[in-house]
C-alpha positions as CSV (number, residue, x, y, z in Angstrom):
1,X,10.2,-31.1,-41.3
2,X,12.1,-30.2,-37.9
3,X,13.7,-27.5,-39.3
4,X,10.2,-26.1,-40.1
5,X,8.7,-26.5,-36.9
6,X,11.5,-25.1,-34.8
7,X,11.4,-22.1,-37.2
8,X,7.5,-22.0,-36.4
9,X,8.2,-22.2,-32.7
10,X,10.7,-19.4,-32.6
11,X,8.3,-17.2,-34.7
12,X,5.2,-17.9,-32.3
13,X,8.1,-17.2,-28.9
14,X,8.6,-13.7,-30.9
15,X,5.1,-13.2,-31.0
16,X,4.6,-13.9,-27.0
17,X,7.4,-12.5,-26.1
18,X,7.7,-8.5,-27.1
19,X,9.8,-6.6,-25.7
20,X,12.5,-8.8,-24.3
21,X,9.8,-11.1,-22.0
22,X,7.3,-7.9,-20.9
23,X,4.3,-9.6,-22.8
24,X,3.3,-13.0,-21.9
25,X,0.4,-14.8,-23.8
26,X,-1.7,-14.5,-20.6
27,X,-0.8,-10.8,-20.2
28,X,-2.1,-10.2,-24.3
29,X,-5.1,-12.4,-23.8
30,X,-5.6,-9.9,-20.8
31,X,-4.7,-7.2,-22.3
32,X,-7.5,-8.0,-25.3
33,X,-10.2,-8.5,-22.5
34,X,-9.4,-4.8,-21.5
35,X,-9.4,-3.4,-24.7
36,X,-12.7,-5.6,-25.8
37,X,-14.2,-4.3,-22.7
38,X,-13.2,-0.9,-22.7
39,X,-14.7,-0.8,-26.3
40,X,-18.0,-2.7,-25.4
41,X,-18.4,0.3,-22.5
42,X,-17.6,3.4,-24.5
43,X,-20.4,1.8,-27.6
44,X,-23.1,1.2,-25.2
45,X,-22.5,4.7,-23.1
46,X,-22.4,6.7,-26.4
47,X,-25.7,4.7,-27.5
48,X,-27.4,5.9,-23.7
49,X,-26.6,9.3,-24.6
50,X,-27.3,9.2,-28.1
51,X,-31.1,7.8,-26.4
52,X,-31.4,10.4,-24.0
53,X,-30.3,13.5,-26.1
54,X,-34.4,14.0,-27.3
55,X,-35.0,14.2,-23.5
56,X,-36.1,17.4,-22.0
57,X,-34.9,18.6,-19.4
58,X,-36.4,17.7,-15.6
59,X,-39.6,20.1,-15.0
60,X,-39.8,20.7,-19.1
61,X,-38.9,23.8,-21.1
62,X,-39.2,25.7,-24.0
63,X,-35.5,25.4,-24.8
64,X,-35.5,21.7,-25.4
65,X,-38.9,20.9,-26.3
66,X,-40.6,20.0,-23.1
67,X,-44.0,20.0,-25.0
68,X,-43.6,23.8,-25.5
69,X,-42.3,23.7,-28.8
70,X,-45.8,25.6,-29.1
71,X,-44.9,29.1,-27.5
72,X,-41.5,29.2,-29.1
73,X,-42.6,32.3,-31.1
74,X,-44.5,33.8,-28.6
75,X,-41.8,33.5,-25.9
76,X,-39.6,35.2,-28.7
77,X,-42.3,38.1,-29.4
78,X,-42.9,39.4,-26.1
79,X,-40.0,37.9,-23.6
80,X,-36.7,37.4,-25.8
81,X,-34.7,39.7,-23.2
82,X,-35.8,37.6,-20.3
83,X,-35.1,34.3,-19.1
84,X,-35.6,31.6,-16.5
85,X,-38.1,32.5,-14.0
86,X,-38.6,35.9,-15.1
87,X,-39.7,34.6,-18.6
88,X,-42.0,32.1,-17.2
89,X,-43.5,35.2,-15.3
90,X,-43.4,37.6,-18.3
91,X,-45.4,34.4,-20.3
92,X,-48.0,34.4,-17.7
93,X,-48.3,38.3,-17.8
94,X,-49.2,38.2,-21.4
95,X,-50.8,35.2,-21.2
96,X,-53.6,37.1,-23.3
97,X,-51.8,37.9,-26.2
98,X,-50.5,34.5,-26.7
99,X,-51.1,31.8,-29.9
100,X,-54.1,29.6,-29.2
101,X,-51.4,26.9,-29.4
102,X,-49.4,27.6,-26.7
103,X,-52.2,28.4,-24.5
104,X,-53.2,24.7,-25.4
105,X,-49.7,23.2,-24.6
106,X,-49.5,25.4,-21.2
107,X,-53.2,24.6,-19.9
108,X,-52.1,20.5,-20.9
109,X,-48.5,21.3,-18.8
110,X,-50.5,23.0,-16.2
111,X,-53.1,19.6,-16.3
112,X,-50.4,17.2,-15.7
113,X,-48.4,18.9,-12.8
């Protein structure tokens, strides 16, 4: 029975004691924190992104959704070489010609600004 427990106790040294005394059972209990936390962290940051990756841009846009979806086509039809501000102006200058859709979605933009 002796022989069996001192065989026990040198296996469970072996385990807390790698690499000739560098790992205590303190430092791997630490070590497991870290790496719990560090795990924890990288799930819940991946979730907040994975949240916010349906989120338009700040100040909206046709690009992302923005509640422009709408004038997708048009934006295509009469303004695919511009962009930025210069297609924003080139919307406005046809402004006519567009679908009754996205003249609904830019009056409702235009209402909430």
């Amino acid at each position: 029975m002796e022989a069996d427990e001192e065989v026990m106790r040198a296996g469970a040294a072996e385990c807390l004691d790698w690499n000739g005394g560098g790992i205590t059972k303190r430092k791997l209990s630490m070590k497991l924190r870290i790496l719990i936390a560090t795990a924890l962290l990288t799930a819940m940051t991946g979730a907040a992104f994975a949240q916010g990756a349906g989120t338009p841009p700040a100040g909206g846009g046709m690009a992302a959704g923005g509640g422009m979806a709408a004038c997708r086509d048009d934006a295509q039809k009469f303004c695919a070489d511009k962009t930025g501000p210069d297609r924003r102006t080139c919307m406005e200058a046809n402004k006519d010609k567009l679908s009754d859709a996205c003249k609904a979605a830019r009056a409702s933009r235009a209402a909430g600004q």
